[in-house]
C-alpha positions as CSV (number, residue, x, y, z in Angstrom):
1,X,12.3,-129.3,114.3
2,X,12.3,-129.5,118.3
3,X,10.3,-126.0,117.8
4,X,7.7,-127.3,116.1
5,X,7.8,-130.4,118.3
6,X,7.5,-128.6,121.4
7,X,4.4,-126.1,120.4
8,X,1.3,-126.9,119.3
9,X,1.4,-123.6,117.0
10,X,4.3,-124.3,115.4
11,X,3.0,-127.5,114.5
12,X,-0.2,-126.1,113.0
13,X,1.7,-123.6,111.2
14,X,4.1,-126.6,110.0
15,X,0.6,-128.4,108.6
16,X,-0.2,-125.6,106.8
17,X,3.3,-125.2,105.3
18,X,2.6,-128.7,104.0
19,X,-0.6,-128.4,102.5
20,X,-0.3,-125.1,100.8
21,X,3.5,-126.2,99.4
22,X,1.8,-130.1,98.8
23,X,-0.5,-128.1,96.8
24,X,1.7,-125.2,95.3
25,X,4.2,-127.8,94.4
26,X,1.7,-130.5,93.3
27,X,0.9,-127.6,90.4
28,X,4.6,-126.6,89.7
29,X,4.7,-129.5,89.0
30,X,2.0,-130.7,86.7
31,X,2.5,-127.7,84.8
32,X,6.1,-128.6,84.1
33,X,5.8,-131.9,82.8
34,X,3.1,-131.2,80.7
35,X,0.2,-132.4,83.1
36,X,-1.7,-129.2,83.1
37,X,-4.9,-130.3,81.4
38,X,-4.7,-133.0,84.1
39,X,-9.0,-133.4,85.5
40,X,-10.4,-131.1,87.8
41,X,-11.6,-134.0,89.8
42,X,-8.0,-135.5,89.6
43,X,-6.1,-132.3,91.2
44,X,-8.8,-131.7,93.8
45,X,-9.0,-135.0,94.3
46,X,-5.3,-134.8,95.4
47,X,-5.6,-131.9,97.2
48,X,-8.2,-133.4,99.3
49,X,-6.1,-136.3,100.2
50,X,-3.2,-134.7,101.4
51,X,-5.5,-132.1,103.2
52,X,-7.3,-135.7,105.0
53,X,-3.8,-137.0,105.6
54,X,-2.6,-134.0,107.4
55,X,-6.0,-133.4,109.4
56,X,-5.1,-136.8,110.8
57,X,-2.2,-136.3,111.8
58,X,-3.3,-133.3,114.1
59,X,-5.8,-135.1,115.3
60,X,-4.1,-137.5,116.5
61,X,-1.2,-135.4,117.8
62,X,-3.1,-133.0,119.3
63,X,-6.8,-133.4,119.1
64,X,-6.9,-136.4,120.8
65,X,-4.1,-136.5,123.5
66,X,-6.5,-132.7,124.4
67,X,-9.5,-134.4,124.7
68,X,-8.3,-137.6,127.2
69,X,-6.8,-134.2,129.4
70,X,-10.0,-132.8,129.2
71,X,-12.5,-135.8,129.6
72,X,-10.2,-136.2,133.2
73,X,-10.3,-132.9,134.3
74,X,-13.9,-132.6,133.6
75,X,-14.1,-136.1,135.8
76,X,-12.1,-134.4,138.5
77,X,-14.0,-130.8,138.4
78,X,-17.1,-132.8,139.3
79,X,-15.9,-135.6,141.9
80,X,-15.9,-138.6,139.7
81,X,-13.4,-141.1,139.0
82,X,-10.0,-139.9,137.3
83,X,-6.9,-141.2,136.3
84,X,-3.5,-140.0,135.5
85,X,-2.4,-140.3,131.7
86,X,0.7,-140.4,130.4
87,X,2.2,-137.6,128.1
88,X,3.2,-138.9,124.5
89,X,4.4,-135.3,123.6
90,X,6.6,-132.7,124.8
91,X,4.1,-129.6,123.3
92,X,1.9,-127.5,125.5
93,X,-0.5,-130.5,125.2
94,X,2.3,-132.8,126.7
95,X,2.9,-129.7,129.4
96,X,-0.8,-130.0,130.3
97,X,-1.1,-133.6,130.8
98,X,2.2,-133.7,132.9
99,X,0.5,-131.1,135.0
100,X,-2.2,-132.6,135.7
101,X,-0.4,-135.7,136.6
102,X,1.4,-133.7,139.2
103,X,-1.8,-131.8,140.4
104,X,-4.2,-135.2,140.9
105,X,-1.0,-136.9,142.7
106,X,-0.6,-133.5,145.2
107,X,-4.7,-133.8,145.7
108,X,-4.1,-137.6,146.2
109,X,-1.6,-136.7,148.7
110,X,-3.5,-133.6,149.9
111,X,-6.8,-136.0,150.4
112,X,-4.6,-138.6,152.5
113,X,-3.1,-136.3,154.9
114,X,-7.2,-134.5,155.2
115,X,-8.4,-138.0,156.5
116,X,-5.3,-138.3,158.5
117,X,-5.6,-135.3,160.2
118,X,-9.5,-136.3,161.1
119,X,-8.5,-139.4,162.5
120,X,-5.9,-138.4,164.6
121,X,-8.1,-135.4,165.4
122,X,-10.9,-137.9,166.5
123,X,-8.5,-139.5,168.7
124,X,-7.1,-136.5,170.7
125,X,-10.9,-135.9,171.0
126,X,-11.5,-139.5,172.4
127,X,-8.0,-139.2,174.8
128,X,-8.7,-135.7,175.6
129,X,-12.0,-136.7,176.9
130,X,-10.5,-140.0,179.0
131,X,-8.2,-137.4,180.6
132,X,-10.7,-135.0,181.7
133,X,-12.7,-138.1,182.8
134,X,-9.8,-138.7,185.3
135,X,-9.3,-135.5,186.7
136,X,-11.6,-134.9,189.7
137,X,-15.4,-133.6,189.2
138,X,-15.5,-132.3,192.6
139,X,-13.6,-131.7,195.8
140,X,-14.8,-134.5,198.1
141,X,-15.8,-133.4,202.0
142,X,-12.6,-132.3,204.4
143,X,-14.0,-131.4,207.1
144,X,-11.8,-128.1,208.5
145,X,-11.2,-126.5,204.3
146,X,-13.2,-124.8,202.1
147,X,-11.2,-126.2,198.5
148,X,-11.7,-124.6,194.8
149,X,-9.7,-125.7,191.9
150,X,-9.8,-125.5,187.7
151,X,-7.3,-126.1,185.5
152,X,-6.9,-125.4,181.8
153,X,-5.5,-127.3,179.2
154,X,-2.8,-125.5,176.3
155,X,-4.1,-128.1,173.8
156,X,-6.0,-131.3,173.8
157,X,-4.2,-133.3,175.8
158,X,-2.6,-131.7,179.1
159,X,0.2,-132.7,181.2
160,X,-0.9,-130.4,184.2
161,X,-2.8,-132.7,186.7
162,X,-4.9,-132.6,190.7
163,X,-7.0,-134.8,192.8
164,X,-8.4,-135.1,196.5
165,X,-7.8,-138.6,197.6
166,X,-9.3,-140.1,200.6
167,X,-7.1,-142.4,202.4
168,X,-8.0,-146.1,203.1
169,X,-9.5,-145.4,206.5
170,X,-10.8,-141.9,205.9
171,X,-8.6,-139.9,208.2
172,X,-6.5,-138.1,205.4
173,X,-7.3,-136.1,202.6
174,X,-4.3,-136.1,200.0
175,X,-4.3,-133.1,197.7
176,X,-1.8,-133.1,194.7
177,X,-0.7,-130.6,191.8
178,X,1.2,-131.5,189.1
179,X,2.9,-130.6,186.1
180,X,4.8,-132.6,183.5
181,X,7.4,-131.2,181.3
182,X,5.6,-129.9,177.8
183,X,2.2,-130.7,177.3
184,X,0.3,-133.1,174.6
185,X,0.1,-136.3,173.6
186,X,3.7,-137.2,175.6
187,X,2.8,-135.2,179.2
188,X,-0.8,-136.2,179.0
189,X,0.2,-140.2,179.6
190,X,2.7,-139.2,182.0
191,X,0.2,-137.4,183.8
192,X,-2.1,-140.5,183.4
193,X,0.6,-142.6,184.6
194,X,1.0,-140.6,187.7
195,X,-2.6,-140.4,188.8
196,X,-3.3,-144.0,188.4
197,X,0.0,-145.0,190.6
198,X,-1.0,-141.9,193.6
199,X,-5.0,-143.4,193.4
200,X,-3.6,-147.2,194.1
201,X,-1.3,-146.3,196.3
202,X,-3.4,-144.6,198.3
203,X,-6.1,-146.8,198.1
204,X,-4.0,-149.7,199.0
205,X,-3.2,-147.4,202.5
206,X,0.1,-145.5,202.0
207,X,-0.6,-142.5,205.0
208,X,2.3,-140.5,204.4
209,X,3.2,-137.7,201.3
210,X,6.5,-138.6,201.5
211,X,5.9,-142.3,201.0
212,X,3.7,-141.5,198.0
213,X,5.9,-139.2,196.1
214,X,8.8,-141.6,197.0
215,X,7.1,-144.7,195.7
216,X,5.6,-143.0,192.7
217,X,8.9,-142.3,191.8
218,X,10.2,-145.1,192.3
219,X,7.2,-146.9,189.9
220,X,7.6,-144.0,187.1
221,X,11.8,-143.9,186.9
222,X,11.6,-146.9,184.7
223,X,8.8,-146.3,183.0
224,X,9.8,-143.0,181.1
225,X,11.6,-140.9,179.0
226,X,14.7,-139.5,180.7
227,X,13.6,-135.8,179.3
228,X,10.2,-136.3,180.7
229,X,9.6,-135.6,184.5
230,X,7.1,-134.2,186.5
231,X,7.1,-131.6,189.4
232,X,4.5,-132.0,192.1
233,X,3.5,-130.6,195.7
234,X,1.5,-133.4,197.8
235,X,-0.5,-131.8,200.8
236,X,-1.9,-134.6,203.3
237,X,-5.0,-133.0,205.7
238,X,-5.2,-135.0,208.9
239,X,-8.8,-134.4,209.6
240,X,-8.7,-135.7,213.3
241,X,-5.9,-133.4,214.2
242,X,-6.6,-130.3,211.4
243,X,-3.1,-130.1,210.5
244,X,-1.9,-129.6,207.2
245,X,1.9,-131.5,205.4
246,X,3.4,-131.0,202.5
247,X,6.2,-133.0,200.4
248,X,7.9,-131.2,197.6
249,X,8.7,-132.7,194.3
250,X,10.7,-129.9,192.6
251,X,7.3,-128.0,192.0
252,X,6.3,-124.2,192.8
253,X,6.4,-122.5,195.6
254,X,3.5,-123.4,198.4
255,X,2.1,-119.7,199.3
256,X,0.2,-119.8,202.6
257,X,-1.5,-116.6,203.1
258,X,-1.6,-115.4,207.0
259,X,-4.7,-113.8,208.1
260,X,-2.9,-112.9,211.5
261,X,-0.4,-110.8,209.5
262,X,-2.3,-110.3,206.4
263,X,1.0,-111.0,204.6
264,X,1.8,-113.9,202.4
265,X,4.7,-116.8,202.9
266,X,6.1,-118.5,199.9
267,X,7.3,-121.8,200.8
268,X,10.1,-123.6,198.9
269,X,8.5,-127.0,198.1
270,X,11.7,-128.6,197.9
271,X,12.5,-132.4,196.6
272,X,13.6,-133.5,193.3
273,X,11.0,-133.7,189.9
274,X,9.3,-137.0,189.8
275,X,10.9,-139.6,187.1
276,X,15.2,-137.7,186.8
277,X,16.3,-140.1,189.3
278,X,15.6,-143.8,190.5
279,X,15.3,-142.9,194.2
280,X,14.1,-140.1,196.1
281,X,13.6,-141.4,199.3
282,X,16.5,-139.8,201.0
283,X,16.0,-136.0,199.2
284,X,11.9,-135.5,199.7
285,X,10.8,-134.9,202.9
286,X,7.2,-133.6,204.7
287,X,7.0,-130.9,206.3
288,X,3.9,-129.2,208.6
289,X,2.4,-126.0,207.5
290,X,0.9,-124.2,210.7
291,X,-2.3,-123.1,209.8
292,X,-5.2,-121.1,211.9
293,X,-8.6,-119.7,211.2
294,X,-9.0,-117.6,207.8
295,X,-5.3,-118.8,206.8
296,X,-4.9,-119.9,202.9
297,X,-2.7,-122.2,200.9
298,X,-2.6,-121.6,197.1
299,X,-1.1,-124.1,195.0
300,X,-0.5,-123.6,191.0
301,X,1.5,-124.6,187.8
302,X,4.2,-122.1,185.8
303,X,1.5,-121.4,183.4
304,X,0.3,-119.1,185.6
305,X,3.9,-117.5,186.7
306,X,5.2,-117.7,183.0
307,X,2.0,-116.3,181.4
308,X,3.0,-113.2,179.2
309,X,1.0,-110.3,178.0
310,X,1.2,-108.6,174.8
311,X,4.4,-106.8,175.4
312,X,6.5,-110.1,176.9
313,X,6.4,-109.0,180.1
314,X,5.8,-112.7,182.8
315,X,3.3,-112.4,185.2
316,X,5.5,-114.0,187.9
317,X,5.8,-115.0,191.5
318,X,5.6,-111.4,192.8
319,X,2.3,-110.7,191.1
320,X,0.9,-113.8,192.2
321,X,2.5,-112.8,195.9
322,X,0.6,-109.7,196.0
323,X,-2.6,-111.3,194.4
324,X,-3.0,-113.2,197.0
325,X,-1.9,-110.8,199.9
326,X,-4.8,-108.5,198.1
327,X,-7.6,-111.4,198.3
328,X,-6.4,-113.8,200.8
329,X,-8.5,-112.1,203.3
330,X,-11.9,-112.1,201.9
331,X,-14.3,-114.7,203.5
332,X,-14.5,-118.0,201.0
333,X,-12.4,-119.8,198.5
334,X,-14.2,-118.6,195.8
335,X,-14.4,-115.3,196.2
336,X,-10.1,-115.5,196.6
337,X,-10.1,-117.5,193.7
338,X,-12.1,-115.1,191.7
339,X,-10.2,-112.0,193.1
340,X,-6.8,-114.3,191.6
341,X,-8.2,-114.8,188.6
342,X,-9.2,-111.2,187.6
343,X,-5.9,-109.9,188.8
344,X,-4.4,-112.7,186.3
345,X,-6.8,-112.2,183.8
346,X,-6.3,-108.2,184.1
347,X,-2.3,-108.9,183.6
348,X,-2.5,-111.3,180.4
349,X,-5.6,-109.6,178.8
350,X,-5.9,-111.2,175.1
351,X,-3.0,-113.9,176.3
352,X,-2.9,-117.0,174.1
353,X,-2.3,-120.2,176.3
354,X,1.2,-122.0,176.0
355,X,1.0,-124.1,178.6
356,X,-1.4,-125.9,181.0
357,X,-2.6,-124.0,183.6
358,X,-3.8,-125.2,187.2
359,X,-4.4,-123.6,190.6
360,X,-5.9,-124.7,193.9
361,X,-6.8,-122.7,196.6
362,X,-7.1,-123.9,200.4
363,X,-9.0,-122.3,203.3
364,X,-8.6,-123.3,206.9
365,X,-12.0,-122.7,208.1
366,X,-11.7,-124.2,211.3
367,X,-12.9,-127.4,212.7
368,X,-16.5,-126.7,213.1
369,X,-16.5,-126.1,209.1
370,X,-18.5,-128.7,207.6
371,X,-17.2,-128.3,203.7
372,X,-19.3,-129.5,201.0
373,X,-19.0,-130.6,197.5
374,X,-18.1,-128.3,194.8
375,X,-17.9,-128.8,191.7
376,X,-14.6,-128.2,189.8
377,X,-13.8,-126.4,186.3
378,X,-11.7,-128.6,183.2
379,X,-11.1,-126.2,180.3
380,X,-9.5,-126.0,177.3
381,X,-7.2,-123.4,175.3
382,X,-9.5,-122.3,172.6
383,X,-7.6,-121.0,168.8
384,X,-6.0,-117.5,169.1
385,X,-8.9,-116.2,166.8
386,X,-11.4,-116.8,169.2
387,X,-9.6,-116.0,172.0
388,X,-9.2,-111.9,170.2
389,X,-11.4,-109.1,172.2
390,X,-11.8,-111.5,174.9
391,X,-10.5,-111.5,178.7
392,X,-8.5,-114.6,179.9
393,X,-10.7,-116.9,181.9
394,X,-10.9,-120.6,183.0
395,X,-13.1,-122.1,180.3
């Protein structure tokens, strides 16, 4: 029995079993007990009865649990109102229903996580485009430097940061890098966080690197994660006096090119990451970097120096070294930013971004320089299908 329960042909061949023995039998036994000249009309009349009876009972077994499948698939297939039904049999029509219980429930699911995705994908688009608000359009006048930066983001949000802040009475120029641990949604408010406390700061008159990394510190400790930091360099121009600081916060090296010797100095920025410990004040420290005519400071994030090309190989501080050591002596920032960037770009060839990438480059022009604005570049990784057959490059 649980065969012909379970399959739809065994049930049909069941139905015919009964009507061909209900008739068989039904003749046996009129014959026997002396029936045989029974009507016509009577015996086919009985036939037909039993024939109805069973043809009922398939319909409604099978017929019509089939149809309510079919009338909700056929809703489904063309984007109307459906609803799940629930199975009364265990046959293939039972199978069917169950499955498509299963299936709508999935595309339920499926539909849900669709509109989730394109909200949250709406609102990385909004806080992507609040943080790229933030970061600075242009590199404001310093009289002395000619100043070129970009920076590229690994995804929407980035946790690589920069900016050229004025100070209260206009006689430094602070220039920052920065680069929080990871990148996303996590780094990007870090980041955030950072470059509101440095722009109040400063605007409120702190005159010193060392008192703005220390204080920013000292703000951010509580404030975050202890698995989230950020590294930093701060440089602080004196325009009166054309002299150049610089206060380490566990970032990169400082590289400082030397026309003089047309060789290249990497400079250990020192300090401690901003955010592992509650005070800093004793550890960073700012330091002067001589500088003289055609001299050139470059400043960058480990997305450059961890870059890989296609055979794992890291582009590293050495390459960058002799990057700059090839370019540092050609005539304006861009043109040493350019030369950089090809030699980068060269190296990592169809490299797919991990991680943010920044760099600033500094030329001491000398005091007659009058700098002007330039405008500065914020990109964006773009999917590794794009990025196929194409060179590496800032946008």
């Amino acid at each position: 029995m649980r065969f012909i329960r379970k399959s739809v042909i065994g049930k049909t061949i069941f139905f015919l079993i009964l009507i061909l023995g209900g008739i068989v039998g039904s003749g046996i036994y009129l014959q026997r007990n002396g029936h045989a000249d029974l009507p016509f009309v009577w015996v086919f009349g009985l036939s037909v009865a039993i024939i109805l009876f069973i043809f009922f009972v398939f319909v409604w077994d099978i017929v019509i649990p089939l149809s309510r499948v079919a009338k909700q698939v056929s809703n489904l297939l063309t984007g109307r109102m459906f609803k799940r039904i629930p199975p009364t049999t265990i046959d293939e029509v039972g199978v069917i229903t169950h499955f498509f219980n299963e299936i709508t429930q999935d595309l339920e699911k499926i539909s849900y996580d669709v509109k989730e995705r394109r909200r949250m994908s709406s609102e990385l688009d909004i806080a992507s485009s609040i943080q790229h608000d933030v970061l600075p359009k242009e590199v404001p006048e310093a009289r002395g430097l000619d100043v070129l930066a970009k920076t590229r983001s690994a995804a929407e949000i980035g946790g690589d940061t920069f900016d050229f802040l004025t100070s209260a009475d206009g006689n430094q120029l602070f220039i920052y890098i920065g680069d929080v641990t990871g990148h996303g949604v996590p780094a990007g408010l870090i980041m955030m966080m950072v470059d509101t406390i440095v722009s109040t700061m400063v605007f409120h008159g702190v005159d010193s690197g060392r008192a703005l990394i220390a204080d920013t510190n000292h703000l951010l400790f509580p404030r975050i994660s202890s698995r989230l930091f950020m590294t930093s360099v701060m440089l602080r121009w004196d325009k009166e006096n054309q002299q150049m600081f610089y206060t380490g916060a566990g970032h990169e090296h400082v590289l400082v090119y030397r026309k003089k010797e047309e060789d290249v100095e990497p400079i250990i920025s020192g300090g401690i990451a901003l955010g592992m410990i509650p005070d800093v004040s004793k550890i960073v420290q700012e330091k002067q970097i001589p500088l003289e005519i055609g001299d050139c400071i470059v400043l960058y994030t480990d997305g450059i120096t961890e870059a890989k090309n296609k055979t794992g190989q890291m582009y590293g501080l050495e390459r960058l070294v002799k990057s700059l050591k090839k370019n540092g002596y050609k005539p304006s920032v861009g043109s040493i930013f350019d030369g950089l960037t090809k030699d980068f770009s060269d190296f990592v060839e169809e490299y797919v971004q991990i991680d943010d990438i920044t760099m600033i480059v500094i030329k001491y022009m000398g005091k007659d320089f009058a700098s002007q604005k330039v405008k500065l570049t914020v990109g964006k990784d773009v999917t590794p299908d794009s990025t196929q057959n194409k060179k590496w490059n800032w946008n």
